[in-house]
N, C-alpha and C positions, 0 to 999 in steps of 0.2 A: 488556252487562249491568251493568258497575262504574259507568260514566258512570249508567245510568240510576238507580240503586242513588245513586252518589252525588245527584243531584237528590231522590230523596226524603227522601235523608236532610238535606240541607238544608231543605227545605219542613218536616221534622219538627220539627228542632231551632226555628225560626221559629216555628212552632206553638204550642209549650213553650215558646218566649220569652215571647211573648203572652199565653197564658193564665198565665202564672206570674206577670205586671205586671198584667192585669187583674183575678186573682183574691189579687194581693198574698201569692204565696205561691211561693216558690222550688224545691216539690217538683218540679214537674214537669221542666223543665232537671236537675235535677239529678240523681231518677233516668234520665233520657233519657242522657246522658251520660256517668254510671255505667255503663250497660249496655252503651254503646258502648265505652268501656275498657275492661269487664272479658269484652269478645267476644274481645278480642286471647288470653284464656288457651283460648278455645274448642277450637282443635286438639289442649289435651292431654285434654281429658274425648274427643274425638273420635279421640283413638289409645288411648285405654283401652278405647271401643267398638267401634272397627274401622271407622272412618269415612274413605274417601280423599277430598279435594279432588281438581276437575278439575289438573289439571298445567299448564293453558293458561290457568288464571288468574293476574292478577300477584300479588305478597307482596310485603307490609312488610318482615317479616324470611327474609333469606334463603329455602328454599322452603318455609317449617312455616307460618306466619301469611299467609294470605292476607288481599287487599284488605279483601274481604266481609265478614271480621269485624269490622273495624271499623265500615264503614257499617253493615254490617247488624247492630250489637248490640242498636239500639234493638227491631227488630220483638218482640226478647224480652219487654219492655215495655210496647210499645203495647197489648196487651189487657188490660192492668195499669189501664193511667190513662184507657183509653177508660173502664172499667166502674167504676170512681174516679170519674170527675165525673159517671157516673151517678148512684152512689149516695150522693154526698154530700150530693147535693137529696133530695127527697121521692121516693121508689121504689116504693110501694103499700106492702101489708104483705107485708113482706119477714121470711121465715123460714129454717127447713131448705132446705125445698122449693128457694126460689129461688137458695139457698148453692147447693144441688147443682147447680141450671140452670146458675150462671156459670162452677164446674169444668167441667158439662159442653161450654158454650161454648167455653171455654179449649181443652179437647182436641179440640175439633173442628180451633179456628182453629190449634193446632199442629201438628197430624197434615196439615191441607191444605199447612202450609209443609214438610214433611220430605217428603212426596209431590213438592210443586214442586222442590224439591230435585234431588232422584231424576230426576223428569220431564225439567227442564232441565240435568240430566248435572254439576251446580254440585258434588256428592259423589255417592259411592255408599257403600254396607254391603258389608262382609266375607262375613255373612248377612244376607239377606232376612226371613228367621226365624229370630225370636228363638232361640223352642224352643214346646212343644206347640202349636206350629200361630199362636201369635201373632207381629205382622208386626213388624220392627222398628221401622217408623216408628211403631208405635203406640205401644212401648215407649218409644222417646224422645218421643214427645209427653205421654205418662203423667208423666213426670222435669221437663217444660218447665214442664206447668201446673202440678205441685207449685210448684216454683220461682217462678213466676208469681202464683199466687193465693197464698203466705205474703208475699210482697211485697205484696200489694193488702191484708192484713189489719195488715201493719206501716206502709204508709201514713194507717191510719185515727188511727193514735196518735204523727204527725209532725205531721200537719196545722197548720197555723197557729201552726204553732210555728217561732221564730226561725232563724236562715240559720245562728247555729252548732250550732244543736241538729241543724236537719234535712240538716246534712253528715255526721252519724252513718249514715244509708240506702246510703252509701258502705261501710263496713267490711259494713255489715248485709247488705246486694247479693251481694258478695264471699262471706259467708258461707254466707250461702242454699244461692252454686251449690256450696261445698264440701259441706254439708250431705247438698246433691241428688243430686249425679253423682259426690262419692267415696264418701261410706258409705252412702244409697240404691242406687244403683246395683253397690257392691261387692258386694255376696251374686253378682249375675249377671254381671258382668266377672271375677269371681274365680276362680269354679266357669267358665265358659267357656274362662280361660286355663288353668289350674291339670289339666282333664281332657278330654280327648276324647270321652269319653261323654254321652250327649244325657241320660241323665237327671239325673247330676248338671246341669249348665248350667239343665233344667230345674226342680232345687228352687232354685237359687240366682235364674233368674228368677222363680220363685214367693214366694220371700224377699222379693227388692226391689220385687213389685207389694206384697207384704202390706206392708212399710214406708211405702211410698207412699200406698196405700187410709188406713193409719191416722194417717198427716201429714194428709187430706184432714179425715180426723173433728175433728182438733187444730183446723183450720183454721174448718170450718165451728164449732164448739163457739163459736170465737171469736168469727166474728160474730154469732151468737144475743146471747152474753154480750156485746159490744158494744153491743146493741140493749139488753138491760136497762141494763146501765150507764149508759146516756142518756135511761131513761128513756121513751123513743121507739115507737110501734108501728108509724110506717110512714116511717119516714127516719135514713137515718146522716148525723147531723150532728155535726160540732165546732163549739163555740161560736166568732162571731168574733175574740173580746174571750177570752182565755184565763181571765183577770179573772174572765169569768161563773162560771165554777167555783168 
């Protein structure tokens, strides 16, 4: 699985070379690489949620950080910059509506990785469920695509801007996941450790979906307001020429 995991991750990072020389713009390598270091701190968001690694995988460090984190930091990403060089061309008229379609994409293409996950024995959950009947992997796929689509809406305002401005996505990556999986996610890691009773665990997961649902509103608000800002009724574009501005 690591060897294979390694091959795509090369093929990826290639990919992101490429397109970052042919569209003369550094984003992409750079959050792709970002996501891949800052996988390495994944094991601790994954012991605050009760997440075990297989045992028969190798580690970086000692037995906390396994291989896959590294390689696999990027997939956090990739539906980041796939739906990125979508909409940076002409998208039709793109509104709420379509905002919602991409979150709802996002948790799809999350929820299949914490499933495969699961499936291929790579981790498992402490619980299964959450609390009132929802699945865990839903809940961290909920946490993923927040994470995910506030990055694709801070990509829009790097764009085409300079190698030192757009190593700022660095700190900003970094933050996101603080953002996402300690004080998002703290209402229901908290209440879950803190009591054994299922109802509390259940308001405290009720807490950090409502945190979550209204980061989406933030999110989607922004791209509407992006769409005015430029002007535009049926394409997120940044000028190529910053100049045009």
């Amino acid at each position: 699985m690591e060897i294979i995991l390694f091959l795509f991750t090369a093929i990826f990072l290639l990919l992101c070379g490429y397109i970052g020389v042919t569209t003369r713009s550094p984003v992409f390598i750079i959050v792709a690489l970002t996501a891949m270091i800052a996988g390495i701190a994944t094991p601790l968001w994954h012991l605050l949620f009760g997440i075990v690694y297989d045992p028969s995988l190798s580690y970086l460090i000692g037995n906390v950080v396994p291989t896959i984190t590294l390689y696999g930091g990027w997939v956090m990403v990739l539906p980041t910059l796939v739906i990125f060089m979508a909409l940076r061309r002409q998208f039709g008229d793109y509104g709420r509506l379509q905002s919602w379609a991409v979150i709802g994409g996002m948790l799809i293409y999350f929820w299949v990785i914490e499933l495969l996950g699961v499936e291929t024995k790579l981790w498992s959950y402490d619980n299964e469920v959450a609390a009132l009947g929802v699945p865990f992997s839903l809940f961290l796929a909920l946490l993923h695509t927040f994470c995910a689509a506030a990055m694709l809406r801070v990509l829009f305002e790097y764009w085409r801007q300079s190698l030192s401005v757009t190593l700022q996505l660095v700190p900003i990556w970094f933050g996101l996941q603080l953002l996402t999986y300690a004080l998002m996610g703290a209402p229901y890691f908290a209440m879950s450790y803190l009591s054994s009773g299922m109802w509390l665990t259940s308001i405290g997961l009720l807490c950090s979906i409502g945190l979550i649902g209204w980061g989406f509103v933030i999110i989607v608000n922004g791209f509407v307001s992006l769409k005015s800002n430029y002007g535009q009724t049926a394409r997120f574009v940044v000028p190529t020429d910053p100049d045009e501005n």
